[in-house]
N, C-alpha and C positions, 0 to 999 in steps of 0.2 A: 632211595632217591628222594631228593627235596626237592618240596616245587618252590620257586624262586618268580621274582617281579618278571621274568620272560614269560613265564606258565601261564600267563593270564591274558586269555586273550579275549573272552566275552565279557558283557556290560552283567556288573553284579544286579541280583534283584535284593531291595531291604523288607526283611518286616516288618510288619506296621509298628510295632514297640520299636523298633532300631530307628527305625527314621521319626520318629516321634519324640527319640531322647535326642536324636541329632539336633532336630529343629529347635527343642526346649533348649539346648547346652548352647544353642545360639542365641536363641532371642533375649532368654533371661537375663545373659551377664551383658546384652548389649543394650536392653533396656535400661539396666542397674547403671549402666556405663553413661547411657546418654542422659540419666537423670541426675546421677552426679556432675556431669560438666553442666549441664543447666545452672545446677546453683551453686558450682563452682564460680561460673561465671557472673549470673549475681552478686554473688558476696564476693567478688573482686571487685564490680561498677562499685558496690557499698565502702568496702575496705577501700578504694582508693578515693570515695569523695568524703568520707570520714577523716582521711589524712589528708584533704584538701582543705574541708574545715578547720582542720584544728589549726593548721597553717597560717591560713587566711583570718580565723579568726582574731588572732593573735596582732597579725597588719591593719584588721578594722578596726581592732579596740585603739591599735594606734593613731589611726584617722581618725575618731572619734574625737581624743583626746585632744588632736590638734586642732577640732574644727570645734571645739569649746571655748578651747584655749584662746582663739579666734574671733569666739562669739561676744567673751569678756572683753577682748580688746576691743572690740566693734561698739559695745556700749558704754565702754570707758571713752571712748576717741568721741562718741554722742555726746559725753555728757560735757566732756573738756568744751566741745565748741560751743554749745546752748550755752556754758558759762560765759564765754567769751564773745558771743556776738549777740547780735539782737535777732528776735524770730525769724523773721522775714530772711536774714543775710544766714543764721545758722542752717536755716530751711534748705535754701541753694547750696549750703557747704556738704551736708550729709546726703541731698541727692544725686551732686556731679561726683563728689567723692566714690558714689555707691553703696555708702553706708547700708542704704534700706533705698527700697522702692518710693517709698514716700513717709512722711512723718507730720506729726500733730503738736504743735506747742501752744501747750492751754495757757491759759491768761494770767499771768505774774501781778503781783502788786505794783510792782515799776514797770512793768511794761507791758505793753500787747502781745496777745497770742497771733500765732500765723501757723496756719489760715484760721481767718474769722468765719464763723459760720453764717454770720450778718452784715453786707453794708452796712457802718456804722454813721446815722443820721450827725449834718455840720449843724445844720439851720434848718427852720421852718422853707416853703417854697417861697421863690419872690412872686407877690402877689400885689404887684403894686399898679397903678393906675395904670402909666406906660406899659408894663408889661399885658395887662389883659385887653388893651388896647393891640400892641401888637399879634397875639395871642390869636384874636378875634381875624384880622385882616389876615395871618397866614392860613389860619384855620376854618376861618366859617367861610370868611368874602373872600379868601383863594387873592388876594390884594399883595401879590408875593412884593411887587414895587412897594408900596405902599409902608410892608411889613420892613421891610427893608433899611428905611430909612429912620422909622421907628426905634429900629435893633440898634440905629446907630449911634442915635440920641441918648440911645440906653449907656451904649457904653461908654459915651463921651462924657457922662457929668456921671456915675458910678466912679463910687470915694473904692468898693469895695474888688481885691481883683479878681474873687468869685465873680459876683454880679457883672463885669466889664468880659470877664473870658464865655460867660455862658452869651451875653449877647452877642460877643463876637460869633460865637459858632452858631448861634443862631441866623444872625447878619447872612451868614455864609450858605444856610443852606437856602434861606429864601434866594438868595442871590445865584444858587444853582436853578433851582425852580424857577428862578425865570429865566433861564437862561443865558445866566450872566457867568460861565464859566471859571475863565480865568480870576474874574473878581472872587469867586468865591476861594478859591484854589491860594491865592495873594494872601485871603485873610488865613484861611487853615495852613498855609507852610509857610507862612512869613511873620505875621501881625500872633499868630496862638502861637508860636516857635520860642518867641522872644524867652530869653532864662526866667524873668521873674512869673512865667505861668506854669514853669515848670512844676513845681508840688500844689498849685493852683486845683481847689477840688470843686464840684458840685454839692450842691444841697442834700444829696445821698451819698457825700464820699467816695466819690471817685472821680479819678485824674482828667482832669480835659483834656490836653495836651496830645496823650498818648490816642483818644478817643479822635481825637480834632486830622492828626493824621491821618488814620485808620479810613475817616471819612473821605480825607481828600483821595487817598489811594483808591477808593471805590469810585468815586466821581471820574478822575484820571480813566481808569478800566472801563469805563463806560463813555467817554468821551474824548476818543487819541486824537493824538495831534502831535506833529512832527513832535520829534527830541523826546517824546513821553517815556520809553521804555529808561531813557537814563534817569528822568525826571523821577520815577518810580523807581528807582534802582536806591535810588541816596533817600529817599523818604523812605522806602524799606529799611532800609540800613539804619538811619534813625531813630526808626520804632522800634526795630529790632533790640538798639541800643537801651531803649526805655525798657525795655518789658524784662529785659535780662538784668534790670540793676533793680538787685536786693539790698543796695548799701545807700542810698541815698533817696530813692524815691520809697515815699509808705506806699505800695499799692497792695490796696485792697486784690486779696487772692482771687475773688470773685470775677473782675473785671481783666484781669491780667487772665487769668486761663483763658476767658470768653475771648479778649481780642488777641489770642495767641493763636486759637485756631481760626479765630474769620480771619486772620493774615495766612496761613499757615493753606485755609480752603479758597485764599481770594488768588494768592502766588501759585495755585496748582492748576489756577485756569489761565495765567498769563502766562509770557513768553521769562518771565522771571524765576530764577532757581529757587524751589521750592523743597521743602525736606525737614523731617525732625531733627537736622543738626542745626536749625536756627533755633530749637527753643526743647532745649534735653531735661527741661524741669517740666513740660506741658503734663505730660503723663502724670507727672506725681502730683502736679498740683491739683487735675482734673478728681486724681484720686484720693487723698488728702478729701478734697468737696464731699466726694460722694459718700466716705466712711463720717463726716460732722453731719449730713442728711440723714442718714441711718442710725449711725449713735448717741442717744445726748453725750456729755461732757461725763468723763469716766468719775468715779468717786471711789476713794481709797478703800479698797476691801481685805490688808492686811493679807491678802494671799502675796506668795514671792511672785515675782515677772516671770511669765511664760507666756509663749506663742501661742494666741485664741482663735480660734475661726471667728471670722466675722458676716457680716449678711453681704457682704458684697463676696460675689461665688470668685475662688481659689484666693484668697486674701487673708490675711492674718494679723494681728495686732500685737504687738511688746507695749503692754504700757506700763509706764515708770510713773508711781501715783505721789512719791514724794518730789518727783520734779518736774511734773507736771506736763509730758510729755508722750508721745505713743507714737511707737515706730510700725510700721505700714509695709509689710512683705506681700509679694505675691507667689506664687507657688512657683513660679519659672527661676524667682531671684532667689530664693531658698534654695532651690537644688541646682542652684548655678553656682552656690558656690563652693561648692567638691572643685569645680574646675578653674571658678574664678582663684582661687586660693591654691591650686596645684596640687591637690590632694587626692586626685586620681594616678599621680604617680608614682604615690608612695606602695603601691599595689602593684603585682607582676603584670606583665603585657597578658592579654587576652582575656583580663577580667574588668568590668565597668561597674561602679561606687556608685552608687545613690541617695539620694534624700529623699523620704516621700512620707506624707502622712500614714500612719498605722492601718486606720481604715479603710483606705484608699486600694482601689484596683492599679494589677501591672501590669506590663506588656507581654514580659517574660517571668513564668519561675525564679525566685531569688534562689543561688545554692548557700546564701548564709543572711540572716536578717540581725538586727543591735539596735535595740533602745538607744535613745541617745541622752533624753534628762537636761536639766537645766532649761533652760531658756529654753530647749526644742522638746520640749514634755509632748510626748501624742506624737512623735517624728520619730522613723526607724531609717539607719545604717542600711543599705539590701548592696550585696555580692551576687553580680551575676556574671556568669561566661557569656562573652559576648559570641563564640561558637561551641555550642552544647558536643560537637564530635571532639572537643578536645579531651574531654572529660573520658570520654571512648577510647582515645585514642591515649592516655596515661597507662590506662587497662589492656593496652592492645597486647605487650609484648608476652605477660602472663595468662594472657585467655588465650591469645596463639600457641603457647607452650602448653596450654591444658587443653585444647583443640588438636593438637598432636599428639599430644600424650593418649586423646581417647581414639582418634582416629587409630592410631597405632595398636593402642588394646584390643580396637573391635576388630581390624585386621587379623588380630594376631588369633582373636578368637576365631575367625571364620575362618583362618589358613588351621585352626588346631584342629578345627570342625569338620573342614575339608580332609585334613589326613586320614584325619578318624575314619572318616567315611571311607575312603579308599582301603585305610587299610581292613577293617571290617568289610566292606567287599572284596575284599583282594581276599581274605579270611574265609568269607562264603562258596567264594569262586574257587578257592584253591581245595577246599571244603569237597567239594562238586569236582575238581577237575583229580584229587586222589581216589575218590570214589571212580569215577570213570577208567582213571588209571588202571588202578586195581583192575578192574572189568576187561580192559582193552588188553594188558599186558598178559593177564592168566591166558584169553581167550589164544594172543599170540605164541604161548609157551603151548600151551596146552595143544594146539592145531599141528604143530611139527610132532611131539610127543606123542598124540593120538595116532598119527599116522603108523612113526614107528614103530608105536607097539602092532597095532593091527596089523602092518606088514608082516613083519618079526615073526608075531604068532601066526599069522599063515604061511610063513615059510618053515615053520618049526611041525607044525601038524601037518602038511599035507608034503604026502611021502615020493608022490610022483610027478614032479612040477618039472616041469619041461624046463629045458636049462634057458631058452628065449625067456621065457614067463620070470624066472629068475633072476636074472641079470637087469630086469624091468622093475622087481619088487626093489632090487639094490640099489638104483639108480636114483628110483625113489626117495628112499630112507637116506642114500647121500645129498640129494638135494634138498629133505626135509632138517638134514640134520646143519647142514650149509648154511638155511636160512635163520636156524636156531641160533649158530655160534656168532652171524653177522647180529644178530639179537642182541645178543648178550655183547657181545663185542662192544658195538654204541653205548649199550648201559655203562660197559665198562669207564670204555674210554670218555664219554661224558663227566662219570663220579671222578674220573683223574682231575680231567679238564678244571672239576669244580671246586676242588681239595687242591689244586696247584701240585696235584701228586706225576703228571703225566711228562714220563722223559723225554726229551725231543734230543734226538743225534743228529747233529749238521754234518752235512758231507756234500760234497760235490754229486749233483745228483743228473741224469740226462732224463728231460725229457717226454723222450722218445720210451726210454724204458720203463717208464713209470704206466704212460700208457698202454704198452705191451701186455705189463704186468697188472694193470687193472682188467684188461679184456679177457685175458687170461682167466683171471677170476673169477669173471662174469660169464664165461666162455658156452658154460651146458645152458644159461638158461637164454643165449644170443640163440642158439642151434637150434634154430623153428623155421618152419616155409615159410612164415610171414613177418621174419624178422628183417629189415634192411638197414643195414650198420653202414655210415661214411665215414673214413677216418683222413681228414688231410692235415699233415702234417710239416710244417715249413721242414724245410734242410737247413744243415747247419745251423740249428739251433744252439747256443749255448749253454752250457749246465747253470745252473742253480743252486745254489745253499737250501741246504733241506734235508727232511728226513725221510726218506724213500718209503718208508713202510706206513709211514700215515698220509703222506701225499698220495699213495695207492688206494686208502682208505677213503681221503677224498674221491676221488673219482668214482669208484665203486659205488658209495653213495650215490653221486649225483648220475650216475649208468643205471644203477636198481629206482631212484625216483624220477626217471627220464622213461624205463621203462614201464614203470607201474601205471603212470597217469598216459601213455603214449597211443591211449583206445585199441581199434583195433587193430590201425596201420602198422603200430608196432616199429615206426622207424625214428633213427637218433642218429646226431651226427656229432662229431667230434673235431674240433680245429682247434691247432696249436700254434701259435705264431707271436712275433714280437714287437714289441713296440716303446723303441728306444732302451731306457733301462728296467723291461719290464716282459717278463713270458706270461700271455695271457691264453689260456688255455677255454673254451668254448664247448659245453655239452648241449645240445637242441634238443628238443623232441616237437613232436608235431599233434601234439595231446590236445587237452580240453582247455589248457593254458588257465588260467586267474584275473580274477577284476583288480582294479587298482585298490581296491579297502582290501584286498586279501595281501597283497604285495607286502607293507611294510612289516605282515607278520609272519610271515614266509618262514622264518629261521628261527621263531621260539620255539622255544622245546616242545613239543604233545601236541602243535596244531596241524591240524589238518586241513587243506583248504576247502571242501565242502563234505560236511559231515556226513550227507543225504547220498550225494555222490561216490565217497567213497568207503562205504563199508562194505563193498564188495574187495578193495584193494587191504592187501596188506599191508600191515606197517603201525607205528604207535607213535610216529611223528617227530624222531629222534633222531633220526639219520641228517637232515637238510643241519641241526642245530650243532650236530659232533664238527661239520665239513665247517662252517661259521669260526671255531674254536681252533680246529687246526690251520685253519686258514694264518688268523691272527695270530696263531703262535709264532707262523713264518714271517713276518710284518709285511704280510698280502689282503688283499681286499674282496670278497664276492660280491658279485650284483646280480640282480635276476631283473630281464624284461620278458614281458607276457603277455598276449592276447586272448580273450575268451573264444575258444575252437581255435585258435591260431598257433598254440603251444606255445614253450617257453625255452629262456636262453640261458643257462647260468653263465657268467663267466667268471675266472680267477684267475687274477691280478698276484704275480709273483716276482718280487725284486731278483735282478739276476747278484 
């Protein structure tokens, strides 16, 4: 006999070296396992921004190229206009253009540099009688009347139209200080307006004119009166006009930045529109100023033109030492122009181009950086992801595929882990349950055996046995020999069952007779005073397909393990009845009955349902598993319900 995955009905125990290699044949390959996908996955993040670089590389060297390319035409298009205009008007060409943030044109033989780093002196001061005369009465004696009239004298016999425009604007402010508004307001936007004071300078070089306004607008602001905001509106306009014209008025840089923004700080307290779109060169000229305060005057030092840091902070200088000139970046206009110039498009979506000083700190990780040279010597090219999970997510579809891949390994380890285990207990236990066997089966052969012989030999030696006495010893030995062949019988018919050697003959079967012929069988060992048999049987049942002599054997089974477990009572019932296409046949007993953990194993071969309980009964737990086998040979079903003390019910399910 083999014992088979039904034979197994208790939890195996391992020893300690078994379950010890178990746990190691687990851990090791899944350790192995989870450290290869580790740097599996690493060296994909690596391998795939390795092939992003080289990629991208390749598109930065071309944005390089082109913002060089850019850079020469930026200082050729410089150099074209400084030839063609004068300081001053080149100055405004390359800052509205955007050339550079600001720029420096040092002093030519034919002409003036712009910005000058000095008001450039006309004349000594006028120092003449009249004047210290007036001088005195605005300034010591407060004689503003007085002064007044002084100023006027002044300008009415002045040959010169310096001397005649400064007394005017002089005339005008005593003339506000006393109180003489409108008069003063007449001479500064009417009498200084006139065109021939238009390039009209002061004793220190610089424009009246544009000054003489400037002042009246402050006076205005300080003393309304109806119609002012338009009165103000067209003298803005006016000065606006001056301060913007690089082609005809020389103004000194100095004075033009300074009254750009007292217009610029005077308009932002009145009701008048105020904004850097009135004056888009303020910035650079203010800048321009600040880098001639910081720097003397460059001197050719035969190095090529490159972008220098300078002492004013984020600022740079290009200067061109053969033409005498030095271009003015600041760090914002430098890396504005990736984008001024469209050259953050020449790159895939989700990546952002930069400019930025070598030295310099960044916000983000570059994933690629490039020297640039020339003109931007100390400037690097930076590629960044402008979302770093993209970079993740390029890697996604082959770390998912090696995330399954080990998942599945380590699976596959611990389902091999898991058989092993089972079957290595199933191996211990089966191990344990043929030992047992052995034990169980000899002791059952041996008990009918034992009997007969002992009978036999006292029937054989003892010479005067009463014939009652004898007929008791026979009764014996057929009931010991009965229980032997139903023994064997089970083993038999099992090892068919299991080899597919077992004939089944289908015939038209009743029944009724089967039952007959099972009681029958059963019949000496019913024949006790404490046995109580109920047999109800429908009428007119109809036959069945079946084999009569193993459906008998069914029953007989489930009759000998109705009676064995049936305690003392010793009582069993039997009902046959049907139900629709289907004869279901019913053996009870009123025994010790089974828990529900014993139920589903009811029908494997060699179990018994409490080991403790029944080794006073007979049997080796083969009987319930033959009835299971011939059951299903008929394509019918058993079920067993059970209570603990309450007994149990088999019933069989038999297609008519």
């Amino acid at each position: 006999m083999v014992l088979k995955k039904g034979a197994i009905s208790q939890r195996a125990s391992y020893p300690r070296s078994v379950a010890f290699a178990l746990v190691a044949g687990v851990l090791i390959p899944s350790a192995c396992v989870i450290w290869f996908m580790t740097e599996a996955v690493r060296n994909e993040h690596l391998a795939v921004q390795q092939r992003l670089m080289h990629v991208y590389r390749e598109q930065l060297d071309k944005v390089k190229k082109q913002m060089l390319l850019r850079w020469r035409t930026r200082v050729a298009l410089v150099t074209e206009i400084a030839a063609q205009h004068s300081a001053a008007q080149a100055f405004a060409e390359v800052v509205n253009r955007d050339l550079a943030s600001s720029v420096v044109f040092c002093c030519a033989a034919e002409r003036r540099g712009y910005p000058a780093a000095q008001f450039s002196v006309t004349g000594a001061p006028l120092l003449s009688k009249a004047w210290r005369t007036a001088r005195r009465l605005e300034h010591q004696k407060l004689n503003f009347s007085g002064a007044v009239v002084v100023y006027g004298q002044i300008a009415e016999r002045a040959a010169d139209l310096s001397e005649v425009a400064q007394a005017l604007k002089a005339q005008a402010r005593c003339l506000f200080k006393a109180g003489r508004t409108g008069a003063a307001l007449d001479i500064l936007t009417v009498a200084l307006a006139e065109e021939r004071f238009r390039n009209t300078k002061d004793w220190r070089g610089r424009l009246i004119q544009p000054g003489a306004l400037l002042y009246a607008l402050q006076i205005m602001a300080q003393s309304p009166y109806p119609g002012n905001v338009a009165a103000m509106e067209a003298i803005t306009q006016q000065l606006t006009e001056l301060l913007s014209d690089y082609v005809e008025l020389s103004f000194p840089a100095q004075q033009r930045a300074f009254l750009m923004r007292q217009l610029q700080t005077l308009l932002s307290d009145t009701e008048l529109s105020a904004g850097d779109e009135r004056f888009p060169t303020l910035t650079a000229e203010e800048l321009a100023l600040a880098y001639l305060e910081s720097h003397p005057l460059p001197q050719s030092s035969g190095v090529e033109a490159q972008l220098r840091e300078t002492a004013i902070p984020d600022t740079w200088a290009l200067t061109f030492h053969d033409q005498n000139l030095t271009l003015l970046f600041t760090r914002a206009h430098i890396a504005g122009d990736i984008e001024r110039w469209g050259l953050d498009h020449m790159l895939p979506e989700g990546t952002e181009v930069r400019l930025f000083p070598a030295l310099s700190d960044q916000d983000a990780t570059p994933l690629l950086t490039l020297s640039t040279g020339e003109y931007l010597a100390g400037w690097q090219l930076s590629l960044t992801l402008k979302d770093a999970s993209w970079l993740s997510a390029a890697a996604e579809s082959r770390i998912v595929a090696y995330l399954w891949a080990g998942i599945l390994i380590i699976a596959a380890i611990i389902l091999l882990a898991v058989l092993t285990a089972r079957y290595v207990g199933r191996q211990l236990t089966l191990n344990r349950l043929e030992n047992d066997l052995v034990a169980n089966v000899s002791h059952e052969l041996k008990t009918p055996l034992s009997s007969i012989r002992v009978l036999a030999e006292t029937l054989l030696n003892s010479a005067n046995l009463s014939e009652r006495k004898t007929r008791e010893y026979l009764q014996i030995i057929a009931k010991e020999n009965l229980r032997l062949s139903r023994l064997i019988d089970n083993f038999l018919d099992l090892s068919r069952f299991e080899t597919q050697q077992q004939a089944v003959t289908f015939a038209r079967v009743s029944i009724g007779s089967v039952i007959d012929s099972a009681l029958e069988v059963m019949g000496e060992m019913f024949n006790t005073a404490k046995f109580a048999l109920e047999v109800e049987v429908y009428p007119d049942l109809p036959t069945i397909r079946g084999d009569a002599d193993l459906l008998v054997t069914v029953l007989v089974n489930l009759l000998d393990n109705a009676y064995k477990y049936s305690g003392d009572s010793k009582k069993i019932a039997i009902r046959a009845y049907q139900r629709r296409r289907v004869i279901c046949i019913e053996v009870q007993d009123f025994g010790i009955g089974m828990t529900s953990r014993q139920l589903p194993k009811i029908f494997h071969r060699f179990y018994r349902a409490d080991s403790r309980l029944t080794r006073s009964v007979d049997g080796c737990g083969l009987g319930l598993n033959v009835v299971e086998h011939i059951v299903k040979a008929h394509n019918g079903s058993i079920t067993v319900t059970s209570r603990p003390a309450r007994g149990s019910i088999f019933k069989v399910s038999l297609p008519i």
